[in-house]
Legacy VTK file of the C-alpha trace (Angstrom):
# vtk DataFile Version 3.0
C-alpha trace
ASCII
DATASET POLYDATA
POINTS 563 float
-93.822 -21.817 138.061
-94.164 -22.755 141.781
-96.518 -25.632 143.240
-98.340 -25.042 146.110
-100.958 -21.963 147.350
-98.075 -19.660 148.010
-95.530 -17.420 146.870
-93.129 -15.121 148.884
-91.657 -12.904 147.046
-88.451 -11.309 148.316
-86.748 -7.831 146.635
-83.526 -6.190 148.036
-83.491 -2.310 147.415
-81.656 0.102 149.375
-83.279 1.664 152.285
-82.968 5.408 150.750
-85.136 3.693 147.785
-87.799 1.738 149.517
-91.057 3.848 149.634
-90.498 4.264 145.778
-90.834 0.611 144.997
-93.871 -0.355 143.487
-94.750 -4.206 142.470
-96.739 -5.052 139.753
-97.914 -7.973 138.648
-99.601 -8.514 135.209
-100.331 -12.095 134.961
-100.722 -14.641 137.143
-102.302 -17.920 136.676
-103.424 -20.649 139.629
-103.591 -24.273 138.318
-105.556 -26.632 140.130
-103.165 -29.416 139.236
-99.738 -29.851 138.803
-98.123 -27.572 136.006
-94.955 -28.378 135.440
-96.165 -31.033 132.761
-99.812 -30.266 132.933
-100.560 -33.807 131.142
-98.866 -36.375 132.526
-99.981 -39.472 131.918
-102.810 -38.051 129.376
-101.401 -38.831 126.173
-102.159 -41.933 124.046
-100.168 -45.047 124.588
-98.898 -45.770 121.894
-96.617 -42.420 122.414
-92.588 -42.780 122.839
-90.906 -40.998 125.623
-88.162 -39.225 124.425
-85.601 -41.489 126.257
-86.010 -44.265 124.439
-84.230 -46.298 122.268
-86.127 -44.690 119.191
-84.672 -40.838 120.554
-81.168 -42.402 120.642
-79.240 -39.812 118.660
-81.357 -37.004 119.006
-80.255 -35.571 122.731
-79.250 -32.152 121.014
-83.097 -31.916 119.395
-84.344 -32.649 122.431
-83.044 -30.238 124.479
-84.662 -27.456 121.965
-87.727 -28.495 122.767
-90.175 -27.056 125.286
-93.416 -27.112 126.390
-95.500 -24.027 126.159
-98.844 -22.896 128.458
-100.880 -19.806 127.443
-100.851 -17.313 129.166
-104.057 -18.166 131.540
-102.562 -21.611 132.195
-105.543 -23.167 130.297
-103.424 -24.140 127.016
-100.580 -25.995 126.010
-98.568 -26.551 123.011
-95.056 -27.640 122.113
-92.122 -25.397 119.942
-88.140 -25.157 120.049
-85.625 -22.871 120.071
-84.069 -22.172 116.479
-80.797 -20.952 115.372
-79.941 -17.811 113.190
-77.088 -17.531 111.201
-75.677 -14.786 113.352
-74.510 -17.754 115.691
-75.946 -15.440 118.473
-77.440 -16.809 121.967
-80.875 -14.686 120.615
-84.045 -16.956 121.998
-86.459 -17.336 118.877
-88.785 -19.519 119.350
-90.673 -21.274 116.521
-94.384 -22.713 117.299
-97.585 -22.839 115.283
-99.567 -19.579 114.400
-102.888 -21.527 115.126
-101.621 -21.149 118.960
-101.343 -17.466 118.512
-104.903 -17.048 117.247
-106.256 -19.483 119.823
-104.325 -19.730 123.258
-106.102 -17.848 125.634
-105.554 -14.735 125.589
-105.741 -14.910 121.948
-102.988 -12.920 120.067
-100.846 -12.266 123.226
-98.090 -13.893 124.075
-96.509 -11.921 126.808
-97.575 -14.420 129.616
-96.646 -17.481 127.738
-94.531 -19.877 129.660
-91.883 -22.217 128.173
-90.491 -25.451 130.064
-87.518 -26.762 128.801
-86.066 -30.502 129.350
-89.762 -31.588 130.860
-88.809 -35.397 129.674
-89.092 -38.680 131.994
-86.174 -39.858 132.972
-86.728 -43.029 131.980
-88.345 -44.823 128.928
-90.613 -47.146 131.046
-92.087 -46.227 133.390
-93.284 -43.049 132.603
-92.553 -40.726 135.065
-93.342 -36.791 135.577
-90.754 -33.942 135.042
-90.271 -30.359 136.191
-87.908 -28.822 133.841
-86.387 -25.261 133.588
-89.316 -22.376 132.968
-88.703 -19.274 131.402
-91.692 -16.947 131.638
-92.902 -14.352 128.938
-91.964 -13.940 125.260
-92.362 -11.306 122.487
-93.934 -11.806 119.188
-91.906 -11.416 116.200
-93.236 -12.903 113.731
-96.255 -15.104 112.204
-98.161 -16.035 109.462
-101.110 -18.260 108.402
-99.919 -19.588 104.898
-97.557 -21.899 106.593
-99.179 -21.869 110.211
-95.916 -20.493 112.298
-95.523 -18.204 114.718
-92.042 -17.388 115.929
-91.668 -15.024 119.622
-88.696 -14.195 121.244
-88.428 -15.769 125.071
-88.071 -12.320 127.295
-85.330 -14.361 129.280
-82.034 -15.510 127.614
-80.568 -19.175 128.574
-77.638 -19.139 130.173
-74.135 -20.970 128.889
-74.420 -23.615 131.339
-78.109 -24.541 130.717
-77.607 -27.268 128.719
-80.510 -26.384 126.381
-79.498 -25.825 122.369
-81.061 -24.164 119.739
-82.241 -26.465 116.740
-80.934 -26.099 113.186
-83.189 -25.544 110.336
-82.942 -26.186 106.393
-85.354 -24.126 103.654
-84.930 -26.443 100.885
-88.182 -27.626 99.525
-86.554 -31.102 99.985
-89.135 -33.967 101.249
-86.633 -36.352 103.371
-86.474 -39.870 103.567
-86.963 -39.873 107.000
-87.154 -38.142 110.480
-88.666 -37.403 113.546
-91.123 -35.040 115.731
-90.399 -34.263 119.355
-92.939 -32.176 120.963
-95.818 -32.944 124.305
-98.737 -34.159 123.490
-101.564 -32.936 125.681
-98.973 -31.259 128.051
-97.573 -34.529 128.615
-93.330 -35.538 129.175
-91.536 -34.933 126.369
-92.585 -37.422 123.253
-90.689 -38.379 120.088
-92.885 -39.788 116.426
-90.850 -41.087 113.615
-91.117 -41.194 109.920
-89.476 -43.168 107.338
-91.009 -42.284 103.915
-91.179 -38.996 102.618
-93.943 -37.117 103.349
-96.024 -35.300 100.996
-96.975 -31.695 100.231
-100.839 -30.701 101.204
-103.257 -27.846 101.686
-103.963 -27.996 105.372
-107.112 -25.934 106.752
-105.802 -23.226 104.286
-101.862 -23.817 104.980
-99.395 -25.545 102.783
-97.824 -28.343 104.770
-95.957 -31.747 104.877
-98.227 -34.658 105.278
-96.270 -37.180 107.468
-97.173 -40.673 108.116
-95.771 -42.022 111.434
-94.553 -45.324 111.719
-93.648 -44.765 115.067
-95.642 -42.668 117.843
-97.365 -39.703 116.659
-98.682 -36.131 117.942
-101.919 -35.094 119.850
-103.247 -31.745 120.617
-100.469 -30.184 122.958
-98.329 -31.263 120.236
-99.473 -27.824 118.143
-95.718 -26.124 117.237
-93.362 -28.936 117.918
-90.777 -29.168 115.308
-90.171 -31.517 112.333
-87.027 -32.883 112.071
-85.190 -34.486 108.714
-82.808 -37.297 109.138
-79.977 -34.634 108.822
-81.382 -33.103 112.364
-82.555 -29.887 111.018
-86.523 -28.745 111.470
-88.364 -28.602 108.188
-91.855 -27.725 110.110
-93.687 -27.632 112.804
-96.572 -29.421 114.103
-100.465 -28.024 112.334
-102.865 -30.588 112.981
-103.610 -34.384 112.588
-106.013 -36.809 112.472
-107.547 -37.899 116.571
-109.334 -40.625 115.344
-106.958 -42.224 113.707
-104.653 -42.353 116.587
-102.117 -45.322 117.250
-103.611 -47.005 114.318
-101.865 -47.740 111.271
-100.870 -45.121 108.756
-101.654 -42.091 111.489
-100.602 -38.981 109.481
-99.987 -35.605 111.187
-99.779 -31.878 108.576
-96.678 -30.001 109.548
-96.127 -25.853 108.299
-93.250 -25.791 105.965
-90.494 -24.232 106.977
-89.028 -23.445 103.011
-92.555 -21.220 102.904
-92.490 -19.915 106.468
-89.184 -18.228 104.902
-90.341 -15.837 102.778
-93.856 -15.936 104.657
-96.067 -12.868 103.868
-93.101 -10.923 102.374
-92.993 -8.312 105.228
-90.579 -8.557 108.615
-93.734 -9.798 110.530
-94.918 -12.410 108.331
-91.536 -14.092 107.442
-88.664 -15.866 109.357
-86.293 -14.781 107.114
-85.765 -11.217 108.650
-85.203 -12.958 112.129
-83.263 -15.548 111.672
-81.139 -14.470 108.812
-80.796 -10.644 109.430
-77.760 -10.327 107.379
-79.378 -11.893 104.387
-76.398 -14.591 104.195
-78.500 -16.922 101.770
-77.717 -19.815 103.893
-79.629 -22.557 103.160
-78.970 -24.374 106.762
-77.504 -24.129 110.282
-76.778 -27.031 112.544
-78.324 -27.053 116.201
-75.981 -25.545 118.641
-75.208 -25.743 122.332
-75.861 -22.160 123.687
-72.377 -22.345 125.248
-70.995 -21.742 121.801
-73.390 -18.954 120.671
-72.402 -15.217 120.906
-73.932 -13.584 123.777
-75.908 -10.380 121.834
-75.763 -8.533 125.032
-72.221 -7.316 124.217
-69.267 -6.889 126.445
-67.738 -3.578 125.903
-65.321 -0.803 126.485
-63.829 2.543 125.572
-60.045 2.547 125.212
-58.940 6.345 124.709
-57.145 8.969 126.638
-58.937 10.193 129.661
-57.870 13.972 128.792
-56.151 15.918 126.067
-55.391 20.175 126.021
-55.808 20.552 121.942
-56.474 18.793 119.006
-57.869 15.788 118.671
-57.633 12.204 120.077
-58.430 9.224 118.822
-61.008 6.417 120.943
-61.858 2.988 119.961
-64.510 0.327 121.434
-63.908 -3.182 122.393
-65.464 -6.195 122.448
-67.636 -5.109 118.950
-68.066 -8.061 117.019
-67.921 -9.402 113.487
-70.847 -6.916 111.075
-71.750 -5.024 114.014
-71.885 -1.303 113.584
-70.722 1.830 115.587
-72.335 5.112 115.849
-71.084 7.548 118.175
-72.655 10.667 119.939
-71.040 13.865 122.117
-72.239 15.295 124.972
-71.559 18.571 124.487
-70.139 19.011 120.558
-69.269 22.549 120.851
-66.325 21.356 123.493
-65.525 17.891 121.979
-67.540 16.462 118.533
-66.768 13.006 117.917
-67.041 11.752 114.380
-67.021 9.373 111.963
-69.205 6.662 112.836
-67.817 3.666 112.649
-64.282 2.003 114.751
-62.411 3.947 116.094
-63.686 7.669 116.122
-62.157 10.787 116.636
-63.199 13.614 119.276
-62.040 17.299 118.128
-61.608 19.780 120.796
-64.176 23.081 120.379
-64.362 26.428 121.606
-65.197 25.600 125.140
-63.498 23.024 127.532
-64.594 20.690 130.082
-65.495 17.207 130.664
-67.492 15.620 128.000
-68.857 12.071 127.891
-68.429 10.447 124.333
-70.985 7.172 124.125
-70.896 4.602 121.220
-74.163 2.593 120.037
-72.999 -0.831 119.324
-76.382 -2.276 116.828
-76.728 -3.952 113.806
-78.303 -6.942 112.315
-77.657 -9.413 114.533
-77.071 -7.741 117.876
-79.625 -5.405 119.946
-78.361 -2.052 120.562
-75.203 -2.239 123.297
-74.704 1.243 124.636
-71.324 2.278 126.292
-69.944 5.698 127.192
-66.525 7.107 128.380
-66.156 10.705 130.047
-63.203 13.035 128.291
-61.234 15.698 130.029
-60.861 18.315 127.297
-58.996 21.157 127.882
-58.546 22.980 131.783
-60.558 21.302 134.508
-64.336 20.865 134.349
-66.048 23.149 137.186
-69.274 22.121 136.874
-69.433 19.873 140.159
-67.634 22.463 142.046
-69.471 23.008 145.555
-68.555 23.924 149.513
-69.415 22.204 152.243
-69.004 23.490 156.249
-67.140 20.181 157.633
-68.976 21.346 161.163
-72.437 21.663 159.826
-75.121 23.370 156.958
-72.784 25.231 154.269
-73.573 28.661 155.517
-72.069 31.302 157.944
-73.572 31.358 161.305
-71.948 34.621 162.146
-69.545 37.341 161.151
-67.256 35.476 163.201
-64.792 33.122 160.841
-66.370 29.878 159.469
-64.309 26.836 158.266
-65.767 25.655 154.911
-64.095 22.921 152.427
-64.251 22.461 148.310
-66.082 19.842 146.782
-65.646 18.784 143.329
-67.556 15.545 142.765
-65.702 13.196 140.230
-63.024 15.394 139.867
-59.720 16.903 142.139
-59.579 20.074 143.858
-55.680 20.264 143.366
-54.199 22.640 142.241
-56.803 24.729 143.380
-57.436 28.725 144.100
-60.394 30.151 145.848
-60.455 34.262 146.212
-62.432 36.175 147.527
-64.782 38.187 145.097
-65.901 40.283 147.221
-65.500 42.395 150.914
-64.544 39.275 152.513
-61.322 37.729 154.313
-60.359 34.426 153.050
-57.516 32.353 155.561
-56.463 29.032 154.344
-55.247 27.573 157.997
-57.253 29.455 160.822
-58.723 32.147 161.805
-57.105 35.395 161.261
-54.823 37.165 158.653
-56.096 38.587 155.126
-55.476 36.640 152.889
-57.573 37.025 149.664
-56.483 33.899 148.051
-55.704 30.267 149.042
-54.313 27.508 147.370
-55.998 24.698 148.816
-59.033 23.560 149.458
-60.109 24.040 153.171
-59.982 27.922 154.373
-61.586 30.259 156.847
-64.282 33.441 155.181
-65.085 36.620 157.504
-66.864 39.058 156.373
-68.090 42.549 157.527
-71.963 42.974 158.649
-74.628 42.697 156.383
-73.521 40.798 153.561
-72.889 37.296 152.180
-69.676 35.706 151.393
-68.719 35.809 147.616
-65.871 33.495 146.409
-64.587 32.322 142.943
-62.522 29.256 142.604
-60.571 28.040 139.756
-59.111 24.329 139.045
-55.861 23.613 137.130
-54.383 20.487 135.266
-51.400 20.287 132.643
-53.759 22.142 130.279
-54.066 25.308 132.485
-56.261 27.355 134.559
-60.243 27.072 134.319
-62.453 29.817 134.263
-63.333 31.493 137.790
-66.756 29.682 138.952
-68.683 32.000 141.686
-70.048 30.409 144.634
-72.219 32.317 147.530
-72.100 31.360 151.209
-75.071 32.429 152.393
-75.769 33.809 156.192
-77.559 31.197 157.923
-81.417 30.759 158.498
-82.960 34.150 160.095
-80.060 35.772 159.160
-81.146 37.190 156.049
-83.028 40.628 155.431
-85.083 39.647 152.675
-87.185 36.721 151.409
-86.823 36.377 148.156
-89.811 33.220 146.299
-90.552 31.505 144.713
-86.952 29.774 143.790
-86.409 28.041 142.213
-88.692 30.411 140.095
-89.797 30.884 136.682
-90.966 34.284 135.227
-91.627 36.497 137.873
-89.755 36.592 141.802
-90.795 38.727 144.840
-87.936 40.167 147.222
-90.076 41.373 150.234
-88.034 42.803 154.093
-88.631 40.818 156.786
-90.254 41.663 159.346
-88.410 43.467 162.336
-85.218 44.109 160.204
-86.194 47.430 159.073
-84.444 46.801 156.168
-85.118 48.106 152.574
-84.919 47.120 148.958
-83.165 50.110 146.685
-81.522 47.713 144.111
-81.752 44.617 142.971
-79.373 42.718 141.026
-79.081 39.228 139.194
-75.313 37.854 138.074
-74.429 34.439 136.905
-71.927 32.000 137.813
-68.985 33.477 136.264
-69.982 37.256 137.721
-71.745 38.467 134.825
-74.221 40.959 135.371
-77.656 39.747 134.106
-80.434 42.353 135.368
-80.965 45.021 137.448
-83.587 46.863 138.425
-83.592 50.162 141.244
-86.002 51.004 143.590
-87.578 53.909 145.785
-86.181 53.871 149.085
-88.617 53.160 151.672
-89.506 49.896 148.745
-90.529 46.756 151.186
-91.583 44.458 148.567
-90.851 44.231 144.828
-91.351 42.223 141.890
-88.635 41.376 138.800
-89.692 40.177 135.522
-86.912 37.180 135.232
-88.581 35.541 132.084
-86.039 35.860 129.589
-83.453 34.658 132.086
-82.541 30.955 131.378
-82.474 28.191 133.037
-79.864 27.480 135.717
-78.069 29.212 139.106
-77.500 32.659 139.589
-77.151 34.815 142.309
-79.400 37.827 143.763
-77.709 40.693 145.284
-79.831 42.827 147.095
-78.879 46.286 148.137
-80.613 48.469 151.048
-78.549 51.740 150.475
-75.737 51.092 153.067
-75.530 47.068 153.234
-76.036 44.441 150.284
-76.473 40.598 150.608
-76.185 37.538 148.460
-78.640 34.938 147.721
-78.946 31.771 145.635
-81.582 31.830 142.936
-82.658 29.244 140.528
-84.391 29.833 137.560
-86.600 26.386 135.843
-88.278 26.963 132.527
LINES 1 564
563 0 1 2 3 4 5 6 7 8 9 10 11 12 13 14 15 16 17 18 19 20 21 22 23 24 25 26 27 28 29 30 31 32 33 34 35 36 37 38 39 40 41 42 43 44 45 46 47 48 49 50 51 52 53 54 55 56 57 58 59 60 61 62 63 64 65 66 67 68 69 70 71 72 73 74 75 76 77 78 79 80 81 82 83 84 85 86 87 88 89 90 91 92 93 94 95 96 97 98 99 100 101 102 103 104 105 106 107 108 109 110 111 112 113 114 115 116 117 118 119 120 121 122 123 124 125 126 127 128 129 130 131 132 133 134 135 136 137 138 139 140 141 142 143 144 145 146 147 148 149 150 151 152 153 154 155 156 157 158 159 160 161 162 163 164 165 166 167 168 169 170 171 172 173 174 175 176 177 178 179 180 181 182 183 184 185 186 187 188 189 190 191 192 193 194 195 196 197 198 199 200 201 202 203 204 205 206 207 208 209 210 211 212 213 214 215 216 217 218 219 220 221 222 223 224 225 226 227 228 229 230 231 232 233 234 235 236 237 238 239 240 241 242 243 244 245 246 247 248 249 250 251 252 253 254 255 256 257 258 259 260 261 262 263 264 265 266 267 268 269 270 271 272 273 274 275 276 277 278 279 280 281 282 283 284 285 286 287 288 289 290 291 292 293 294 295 296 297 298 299 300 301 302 303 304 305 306 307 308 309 310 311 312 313 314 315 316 317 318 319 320 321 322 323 324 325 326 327 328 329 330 331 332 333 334 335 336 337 338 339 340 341 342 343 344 345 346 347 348 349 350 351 352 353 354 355 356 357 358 359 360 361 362 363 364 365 366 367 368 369 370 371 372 373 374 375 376 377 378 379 380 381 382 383 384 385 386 387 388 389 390 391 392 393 394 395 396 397 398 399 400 401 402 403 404 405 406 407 408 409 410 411 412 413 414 415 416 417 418 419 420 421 422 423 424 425 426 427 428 429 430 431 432 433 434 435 436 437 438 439 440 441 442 443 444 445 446 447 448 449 450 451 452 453 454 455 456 457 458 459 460 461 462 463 464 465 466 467 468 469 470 471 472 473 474 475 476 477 478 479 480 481 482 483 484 485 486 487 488 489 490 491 492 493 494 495 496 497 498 499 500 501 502 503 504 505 506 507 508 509 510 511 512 513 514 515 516 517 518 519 520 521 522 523 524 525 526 527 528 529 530 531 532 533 534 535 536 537 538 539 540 541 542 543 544 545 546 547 548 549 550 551 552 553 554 555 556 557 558 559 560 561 562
């Protein structure tokens, strides 16, 4: 949150990015008073700021504790941050259900806001706070029986924050003594005290503590806070109370119990149990915790394998997986590498095929959101895949019959060793023009070729596993300088080749090949043919190349085919 009437909002993007970015915002709510502690000064008197002597001892509580607004600023209520037994820096945040079903918007708590060490920083006077906001949450979990609701914060508190998470205890054990921290109406931070047990009670149709306060007590605004037992673990949180019976004698205040809140409604979305104890330990407690010490679920990882292997099988392992976390692992492309088991480490099998595959592990479990990290394999000869030619002097195409300098690009990958031949009538010269040379061994070269055609190369890539496969390219003649149009393309069923006009040019065969020189289709045609349609439906998707021939002369084109 932000005082004042305006808010500049400033996003870096690249420049290549900018006309795709889009802002929306999906809540925003204008106070007409100050926010950070929408109350101050509006509680009763007889309330104890958190700083004083009678919140000596409870600094780690305190800094659980936060104070919530709804969503259209209109609401607030209190709650704290609350451990799980997978020690994990996971934001849960416990509050009262009554706040879901009545904080405007009702039953959404996306826009909820949560303020964080909003205390005065001194006993006496009382004076305001700002605190650390984190903005939106997700709901998790709630249920009516024992009036909690428990959200997770969208944002994650970092290690040097200061702020803890509280410790809880399920035992249906009513303590001697204790405390409540929470803001009643909105106001700085606030700590009640209690020092006989309290007793169990049907509350507006929930089963709470009763507690009576013999020191400070809680106000609306104090909905959610927590309930503390004198061994600093919450056994509650904040229902209702009594107002007019406050800062008189024997003010009582109903609190949800946490031992029911447990099991809840028996489902994942009625019941903290699911949340907070994922790994269904049985624990019976935790202690609050400084988020330094908590394990950040957002997992640090890597892949620790070879980079390439020629046969077999090689072994890869992730690290950084913690303690009950699991491992499942997926292949790119099985048929050249399957990885398998699941589990740490795995095992990728070379296939039939060969090529770079990218092996990715799914790091989940319990108590950790899924962490996703992937590692690319080298299996067998080079990958060709990313093979392409550039013309260092301009547009990757051949002004002229005269010879053209082009280079070999093979993006995330080497070029060397390296052949490129010519597959068809053309002269390939690896240092200038001249020669006739039909293979080179390197990556720039020189291509002439006769009149009337395109330039039609094959290149191959080698490591310490061997040769690749040939991959054709096509360097086309420039623009104007071929005979025919051929569209749509990329195309999907059906493609027209039609002459151009003034080149006098006609079609008598048409034929498709794929990357490796493989003849696809063919079709023939009359020979004064101008314009002609191919059926290409039961082509696949991906490049090929078009060779049309007018009798005497035959040229190359690029098609691609999109299903």
């Amino acid at each position: 949150m932000y005082q004042g009437p305006w808010l500049t909002i400033e996003i870096k993007t690249p420049l290549s990015t900018l006309k795709q970015l889009i802002l929306h915002a999906n809540n925003i709510a204008y106070g007409y008073k100050k926010v950070y502690v929408a109350g101050f000064g509006q509680s009763a008197p007889c309330e104890i700021n958190v700083l004083c002597p009678l919140g000596n001892g409870w600094q780690n509580e305190r800094n659980s504790v936060a104070l919530g607004i709804s969503g259209d600023g209109t609401v607030t209520f209190s709650g704290s941050l609350i451990m799980n037994t997978c020690n994990t820096n996971r934001p849960f945040f416990l509050t009262a259900n009554h706040v879901y079903e009545e904080a405007t918007p009702v039953r959404n708590v996306t826009g909820w806001r949560f303020t964080f060490q909003a205390w005065s920083p001194t006993c006496t006077p009382s004076q305001n706070s700002d605190g650390v906001t984190y903005n939106g949450s997700t709901l998790r979990a709630n249920y009516s029986g024992s009036d909690f609701c428990l959200v997770e914060l969208n944002s994650t508190p970092p290690a040097n924050s200061g702020i803890n998470y509280s410790g809880w205890s399920r035992a249906n054990i009513a303590p001697p003594s204790g405390v409540s921290i929470s803001h009643p109406r909105g106001d700085v931070m606030k700590i009640a005290s209690f020092n006989q047990p309290p007793t169990q009670q049907t509350f507006l149709g929930s089963n709470d503590w009763n507690v009576i306060w013999a020191n400070g007590t809680v106000e609306p605004g104090s909905s959610g806070g927590p309930l503390y037992n004198n061994d600093h673990r919450i056994i509650g949180q904040v229902h209702g109370g009594n107002p007019s019976t406050i800062c008189n004698a024997n003010d009582n205040a109903f609190f949800g119990r946490f031992d029911l809140s447990w099991a809840g409604g028996g489902t994942n979305s009625t019941r903290l149990s699911n949340w907070l104890d994922p790994n269904n330990t049985g624990a019976m407690t935790t202690n609050t915790t400084n988020v330094s010490a908590l394990i950040n679920p957002n997992l640090s990882l890597s892949i620790t394998g070879n980079s390439s292997f020629c046969s077999g099988a090689s072994n890869y392992t992730v690290n950084g997986v913690p303690a009950g976390a699991n491992v499942t692992w997926t292949s790119s492309n099985a048929y050249i590498g399957a990885v398998s088991p699941n589990g740490n480490p795995a095992t990728v099998t070379k296939g039939g095929g060969y090529g770079n595959v990218t092996i990715t592990a799914t790091v989940g479990g319990s108590c950790f959101t899924n962490n996703i990290v992937s590692k690319t394999i080298a299996i067998g000869p080079p990958d060709t895949t990313n093979i392409t030619f550039a013309q260092p002097a301009g547009q990757p195409c051949l002004p002229s019959n005269s010879p053209t300098r082009f280079v070999i690009l093979n993006s995330g990958g080497t070029t060397t060793p390296i052949e490129v031949a010519s597959a068809a009538s053309n002269t390939i010269v690896a240092a200038s023009p001249g020669g006739g040379n039909t293979t080179v061994t390197v990556p720039n070269f020189w291509v002439s070729l006769s009149s009337g055609s395109s330039a039609y190369i094959k290149v191959r890539l080698q490591n310490s596993c061997g040769w690749s496969d040939w991959k054709y390219l096509t360097i086309p003649p420039c623009s104007g300088s071929f005979s025919f149009a051929v569209y749509p393309n990329p195309a999907t069923n059906t493609i027209t080749i039609q002459q151009k006009e003034k080149t006098g040019a006609t079609i008598n065969e048409v034929s498709i090949f794929d990357q490796l020189g493989n003849l696809k289709k063919r079709s023939k045609y009359s020979a004064s043919t101008k314009q002609a349609q191919m059926n290409i439906a039961n082509l696949m998707t991906g490049v090929y190349f078009i060779e049309i021939s007018s009798g005497q002369n035959k040229e190359r084109q690029q098609l691609i085919i999109q299903k």
